[in-house]
C-alpha positions as CSV (number, residue, x, y, z in Angstrom):
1,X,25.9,12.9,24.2
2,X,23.8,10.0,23.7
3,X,24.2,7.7,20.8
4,X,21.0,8.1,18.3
5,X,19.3,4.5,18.4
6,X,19.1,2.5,14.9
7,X,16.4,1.2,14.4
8,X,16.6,-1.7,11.7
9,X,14.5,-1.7,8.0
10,X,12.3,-5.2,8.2
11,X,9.6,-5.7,9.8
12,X,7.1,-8.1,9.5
13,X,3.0,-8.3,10.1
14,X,1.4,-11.2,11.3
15,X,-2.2,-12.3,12.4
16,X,-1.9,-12.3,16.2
17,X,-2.7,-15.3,18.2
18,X,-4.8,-12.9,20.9
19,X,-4.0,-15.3,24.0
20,X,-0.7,-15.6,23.4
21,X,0.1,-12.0,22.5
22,X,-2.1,-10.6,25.0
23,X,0.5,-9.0,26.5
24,X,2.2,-7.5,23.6
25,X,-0.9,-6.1,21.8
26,X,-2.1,-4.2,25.6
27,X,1.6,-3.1,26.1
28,X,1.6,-1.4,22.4
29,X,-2.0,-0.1,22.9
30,X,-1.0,1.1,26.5
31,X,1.9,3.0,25.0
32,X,0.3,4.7,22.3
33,X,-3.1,5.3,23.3
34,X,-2.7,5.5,27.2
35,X,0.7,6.9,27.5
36,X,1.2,9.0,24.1
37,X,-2.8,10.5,24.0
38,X,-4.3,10.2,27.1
39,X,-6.8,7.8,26.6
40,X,-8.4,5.7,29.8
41,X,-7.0,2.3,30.6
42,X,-10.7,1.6,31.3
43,X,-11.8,2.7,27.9
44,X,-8.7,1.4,26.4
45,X,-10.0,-2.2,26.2
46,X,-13.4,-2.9,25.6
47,X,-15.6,-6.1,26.1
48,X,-15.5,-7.2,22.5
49,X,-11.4,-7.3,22.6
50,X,-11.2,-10.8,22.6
51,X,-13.5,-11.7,20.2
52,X,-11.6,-9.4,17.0
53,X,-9.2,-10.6,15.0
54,X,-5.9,-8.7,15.8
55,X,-2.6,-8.3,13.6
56,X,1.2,-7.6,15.0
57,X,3.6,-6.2,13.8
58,X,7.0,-7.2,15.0
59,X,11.0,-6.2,14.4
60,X,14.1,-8.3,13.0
61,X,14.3,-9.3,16.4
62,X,10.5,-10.1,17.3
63,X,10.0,-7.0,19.1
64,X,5.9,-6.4,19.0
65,X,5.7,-2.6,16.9
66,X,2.7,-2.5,15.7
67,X,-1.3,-3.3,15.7
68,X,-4.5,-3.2,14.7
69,X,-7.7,-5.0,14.8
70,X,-10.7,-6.2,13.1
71,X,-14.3,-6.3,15.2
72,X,-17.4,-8.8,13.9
73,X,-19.2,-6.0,12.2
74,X,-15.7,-5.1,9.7
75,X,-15.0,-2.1,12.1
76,X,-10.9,-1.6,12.2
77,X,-9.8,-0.3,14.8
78,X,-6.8,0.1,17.6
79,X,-4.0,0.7,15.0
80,X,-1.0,1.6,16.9
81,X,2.8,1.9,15.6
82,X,5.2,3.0,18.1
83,X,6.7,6.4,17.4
84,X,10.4,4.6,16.1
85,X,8.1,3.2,13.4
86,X,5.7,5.6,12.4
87,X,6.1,6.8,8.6
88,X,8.2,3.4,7.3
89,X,4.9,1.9,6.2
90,X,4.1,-0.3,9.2
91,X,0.7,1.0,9.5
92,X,0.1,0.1,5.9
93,X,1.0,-3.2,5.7
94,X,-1.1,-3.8,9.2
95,X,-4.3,-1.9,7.6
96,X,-3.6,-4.7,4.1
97,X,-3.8,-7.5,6.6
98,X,-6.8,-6.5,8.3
99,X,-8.7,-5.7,4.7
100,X,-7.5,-8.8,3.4
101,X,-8.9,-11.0,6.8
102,X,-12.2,-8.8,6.6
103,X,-12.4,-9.9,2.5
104,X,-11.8,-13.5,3.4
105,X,-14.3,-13.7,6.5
106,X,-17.1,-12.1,3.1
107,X,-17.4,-8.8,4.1
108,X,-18.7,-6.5,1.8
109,X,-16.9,-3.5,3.5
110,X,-15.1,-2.5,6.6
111,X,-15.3,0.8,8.5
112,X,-13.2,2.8,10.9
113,X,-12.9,6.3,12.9
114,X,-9.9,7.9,12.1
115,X,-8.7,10.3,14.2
116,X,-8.5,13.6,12.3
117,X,-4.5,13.3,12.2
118,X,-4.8,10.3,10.5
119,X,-7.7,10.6,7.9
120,X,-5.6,11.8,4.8
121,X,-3.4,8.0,5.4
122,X,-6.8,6.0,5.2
123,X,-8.2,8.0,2.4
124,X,-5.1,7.2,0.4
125,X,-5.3,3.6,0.9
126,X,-9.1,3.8,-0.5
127,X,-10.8,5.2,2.8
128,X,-13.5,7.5,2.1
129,X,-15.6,9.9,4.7
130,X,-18.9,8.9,5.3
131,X,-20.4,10.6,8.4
132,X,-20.5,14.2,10.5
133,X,-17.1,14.1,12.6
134,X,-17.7,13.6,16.5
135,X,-15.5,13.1,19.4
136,X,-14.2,9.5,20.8
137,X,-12.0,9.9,23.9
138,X,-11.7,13.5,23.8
139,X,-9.9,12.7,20.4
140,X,-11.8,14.3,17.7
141,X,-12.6,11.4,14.7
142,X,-14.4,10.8,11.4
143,X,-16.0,7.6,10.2
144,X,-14.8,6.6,7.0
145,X,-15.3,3.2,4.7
146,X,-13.7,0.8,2.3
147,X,-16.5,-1.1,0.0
148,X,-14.9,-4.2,-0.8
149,X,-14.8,-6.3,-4.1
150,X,-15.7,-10.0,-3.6
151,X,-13.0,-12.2,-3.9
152,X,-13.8,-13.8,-7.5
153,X,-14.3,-17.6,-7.6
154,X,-11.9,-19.1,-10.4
155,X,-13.8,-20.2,-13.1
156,X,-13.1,-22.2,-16.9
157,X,-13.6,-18.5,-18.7
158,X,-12.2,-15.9,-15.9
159,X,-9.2,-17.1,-13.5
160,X,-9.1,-14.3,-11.1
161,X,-6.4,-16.2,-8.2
162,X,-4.1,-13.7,-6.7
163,X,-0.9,-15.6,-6.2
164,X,0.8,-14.7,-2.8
165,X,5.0,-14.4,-4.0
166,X,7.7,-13.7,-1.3
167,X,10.8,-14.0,-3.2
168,X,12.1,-10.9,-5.3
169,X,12.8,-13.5,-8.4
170,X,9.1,-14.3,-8.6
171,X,8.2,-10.5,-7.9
172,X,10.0,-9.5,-11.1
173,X,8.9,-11.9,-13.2
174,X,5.3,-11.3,-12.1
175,X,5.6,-7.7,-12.7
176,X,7.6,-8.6,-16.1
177,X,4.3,-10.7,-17.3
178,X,2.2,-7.6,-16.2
179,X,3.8,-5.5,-18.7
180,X,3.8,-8.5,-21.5
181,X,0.0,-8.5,-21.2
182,X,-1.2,-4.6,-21.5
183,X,-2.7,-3.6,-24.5
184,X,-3.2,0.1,-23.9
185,X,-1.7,1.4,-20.7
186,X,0.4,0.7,-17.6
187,X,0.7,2.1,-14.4
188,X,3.5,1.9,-12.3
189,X,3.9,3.1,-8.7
190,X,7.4,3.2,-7.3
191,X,9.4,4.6,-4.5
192,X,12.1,5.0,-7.5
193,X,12.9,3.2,-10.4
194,X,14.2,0.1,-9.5
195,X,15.5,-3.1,-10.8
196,X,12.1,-4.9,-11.5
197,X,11.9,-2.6,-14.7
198,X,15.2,-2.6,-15.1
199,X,15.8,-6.1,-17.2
200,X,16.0,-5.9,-20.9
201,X,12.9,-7.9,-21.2
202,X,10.8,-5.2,-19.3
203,X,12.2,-2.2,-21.3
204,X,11.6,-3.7,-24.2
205,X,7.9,-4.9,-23.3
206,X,7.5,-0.7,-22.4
207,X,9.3,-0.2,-25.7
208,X,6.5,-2.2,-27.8
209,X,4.0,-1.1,-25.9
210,X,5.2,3.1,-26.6
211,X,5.7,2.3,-30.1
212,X,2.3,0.1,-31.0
213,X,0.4,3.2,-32.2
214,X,-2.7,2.3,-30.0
215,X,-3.2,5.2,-28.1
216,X,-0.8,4.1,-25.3
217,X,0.1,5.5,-22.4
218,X,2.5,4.8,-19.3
219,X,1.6,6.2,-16.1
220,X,4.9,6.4,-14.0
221,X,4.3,7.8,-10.3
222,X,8.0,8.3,-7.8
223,X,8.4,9.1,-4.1
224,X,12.3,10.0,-5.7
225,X,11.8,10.4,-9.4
226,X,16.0,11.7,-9.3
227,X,17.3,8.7,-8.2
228,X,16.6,7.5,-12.0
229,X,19.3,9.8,-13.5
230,X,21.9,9.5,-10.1
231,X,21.5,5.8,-11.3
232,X,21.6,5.9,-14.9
233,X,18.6,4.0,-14.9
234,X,18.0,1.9,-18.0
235,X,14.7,2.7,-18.4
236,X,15.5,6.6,-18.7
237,X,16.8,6.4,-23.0
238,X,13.0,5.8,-23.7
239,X,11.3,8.0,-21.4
240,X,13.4,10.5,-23.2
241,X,13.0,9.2,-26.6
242,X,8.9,9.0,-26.2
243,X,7.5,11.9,-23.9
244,X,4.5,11.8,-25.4
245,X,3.4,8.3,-24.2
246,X,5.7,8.4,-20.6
247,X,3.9,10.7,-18.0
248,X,5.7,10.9,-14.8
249,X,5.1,12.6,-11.3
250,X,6.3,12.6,-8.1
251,X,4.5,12.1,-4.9
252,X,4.6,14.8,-2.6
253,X,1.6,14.3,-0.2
254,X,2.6,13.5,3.1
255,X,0.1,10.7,3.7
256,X,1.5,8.9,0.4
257,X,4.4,9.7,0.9
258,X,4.4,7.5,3.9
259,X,2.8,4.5,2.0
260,X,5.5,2.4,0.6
261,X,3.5,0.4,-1.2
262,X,4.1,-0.2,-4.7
263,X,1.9,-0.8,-7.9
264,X,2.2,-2.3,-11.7
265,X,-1.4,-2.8,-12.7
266,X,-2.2,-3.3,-16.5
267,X,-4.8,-2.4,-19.0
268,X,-5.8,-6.0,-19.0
269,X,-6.8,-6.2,-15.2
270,X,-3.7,-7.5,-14.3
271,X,-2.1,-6.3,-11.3
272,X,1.0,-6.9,-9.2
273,X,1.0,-4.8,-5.6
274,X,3.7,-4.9,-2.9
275,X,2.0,-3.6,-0.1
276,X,5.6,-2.2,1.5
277,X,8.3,-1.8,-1.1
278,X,11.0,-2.6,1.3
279,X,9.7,-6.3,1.9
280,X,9.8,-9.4,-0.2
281,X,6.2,-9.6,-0.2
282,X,3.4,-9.2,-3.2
283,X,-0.2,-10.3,-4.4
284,X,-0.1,-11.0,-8.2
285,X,-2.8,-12.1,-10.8
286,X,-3.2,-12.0,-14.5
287,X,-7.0,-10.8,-14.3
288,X,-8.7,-9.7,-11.1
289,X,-10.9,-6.6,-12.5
290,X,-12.2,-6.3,-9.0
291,X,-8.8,-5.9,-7.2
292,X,-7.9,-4.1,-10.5
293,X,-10.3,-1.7,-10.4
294,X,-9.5,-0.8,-6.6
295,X,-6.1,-0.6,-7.0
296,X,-6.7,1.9,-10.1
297,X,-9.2,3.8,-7.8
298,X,-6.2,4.2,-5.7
299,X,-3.1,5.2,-8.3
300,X,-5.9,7.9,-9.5
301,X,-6.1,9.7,-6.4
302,X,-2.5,9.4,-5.9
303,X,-1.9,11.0,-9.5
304,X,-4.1,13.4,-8.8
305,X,-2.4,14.5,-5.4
306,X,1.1,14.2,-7.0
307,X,2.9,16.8,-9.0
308,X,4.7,17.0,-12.4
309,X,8.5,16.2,-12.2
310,X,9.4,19.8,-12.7
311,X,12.9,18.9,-12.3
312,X,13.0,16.5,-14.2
313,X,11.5,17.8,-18.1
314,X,13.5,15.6,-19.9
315,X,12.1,12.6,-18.3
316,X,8.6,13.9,-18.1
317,X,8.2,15.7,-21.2
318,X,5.7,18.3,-18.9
């Protein structure tokens, strides 16, 4: 019998250097779009190839898994994971990337045609259908688009910087500061509860929030909402003690379910977002109402699609 092959956690996603990984980016497409669905080599590349902006993804060991591309006009397009990778978030964290290069280049929006396998991932990172579907390389697709908040200019009355942070200490603290500032509410998007809320200072923040008799509310959405009790969470006392004010529901959608990214956005516009849970990567500020408001737009629809903890009543008070 053959041994099943490992494949490793990390990964990471990188804007490509196109004549340099030339080769790469082609032997990824070729396999996944020649190979896997039968697209033409000839249609395959395109003239315009060259002059996009292209991210990689690549292993622990700089293997090329992944990528994607941005054209001129804010059209993504040629996302390809290889199968190993598919459903560990590589194709979210490439899709960030690109939205993040289209935001600093001052686009206004980017667009895409998703194959119909793959709209429900776009539309939950903020994707939305705008166009009759049609076919593209015997593939049938529908055009979808992002409209995109400016980035905001720091000024004397409204610093809106997102900080880039790539070490877990920072993270926390970030998301700590997050819950320091909210007023009213917090949302927090997890793949469980984990050691970021964890820290006596973050229960406690939660705690006076709860107990501040302002109409507050917590907003707690779990790929693995059981994990809390299996780990005797420290956060799970006061979700008992206050259902009223700790709502909790677990993601069951297959399309979020394969985005590992995580949220802790405030009240306050503050946010903190980990576009993959599993890396030591986030994109913090302390008042960005535009990415704020996305971000919300996105834990909505999530809630939404997600479903009481039914297994868990005593955490969820449902």
């Amino acid at each position: 019998m053959t041994a099943k092959k490992v494949i490793p956690e990390g990964f990471k996603v990188d804007q490509a250097d196109y004549a340099r990984d030339f080769n790469a980016l082609r032997s990824i497409r070729e396999t996944v779009f020649v190979n896997e669905q039968s697209v033409p080599r000839d249609l395959e590349l395109d003239a315009v190839d060259s002059q996009c902006v292209h991210v990689i993804a690549r292993d622990l060991h700089e293997q090329p898994i992944g990528t994607g591309r941005l054209m001129p006009d804010g059209r993504i397009g040629r996302m390809a994971v290889l199968a190993e990778w598919r459903s560990r978030g590589v194709g979210g964290v490439m899709l960030h990337r690109l939205i993040e290069l289209a935001r600093s280049r001052g686009l206004h929006s980017v667009h895409l045609h998703a194959q119909i396998d793959a709209r429900r991932f776009y539309a939950a990172h903020g994707f939305a259908v705008c166009g009759a579907g049609f076919s593209e390389a015997n593939i049938e697709h529908v055009p979808m688009r992002l409209e995109l908040a400016p980035i905001k200019q720091p000024s004397n009355k409204d610093v809106a910087v997102l900080h880039a942070l790539r070490d877990e200490s920072r993270i926390h603290q970030a998301i700590l500061e997050c819950l320091q500032g909210a007023r009213h509410g917090v949302d927090l998007l997890r793949l469980k509860l984990d050691a970021s809320v964890a820290n006596a200072d973050a229960i406690e923040a939660m705690r006076r929030l709860a107990t501040s008799g302002r109409g507050a509310r917590i907003r707690i959405l779990l790929h693995e909402p059981e994990s809390a009790l299996r780990d005797m969470h420290p956060l799970v006392p006061l979700l008992q003690r206050l259902p009223s004010i700790f709502a909790i529901r677990e993601i069951d959608d297959p399309a979020d379910r394969e985005d590992l990214g995580e949220m802790t956005l405030n009240d306050q516009h503050g946010i903190v977002w980990r576009p993959n849970a599993k890396l030591s990567e986030a994109h913090a500020a302390s008042h960005a109402p535009g990415r704020r408001n996305q971000l919300g737009e996105t834990f909505a629809q999530k809630w939404e699609r997600a479903t009481p903890c039914t297994r868990l009543r005593a955490l969820s008070g449902l």
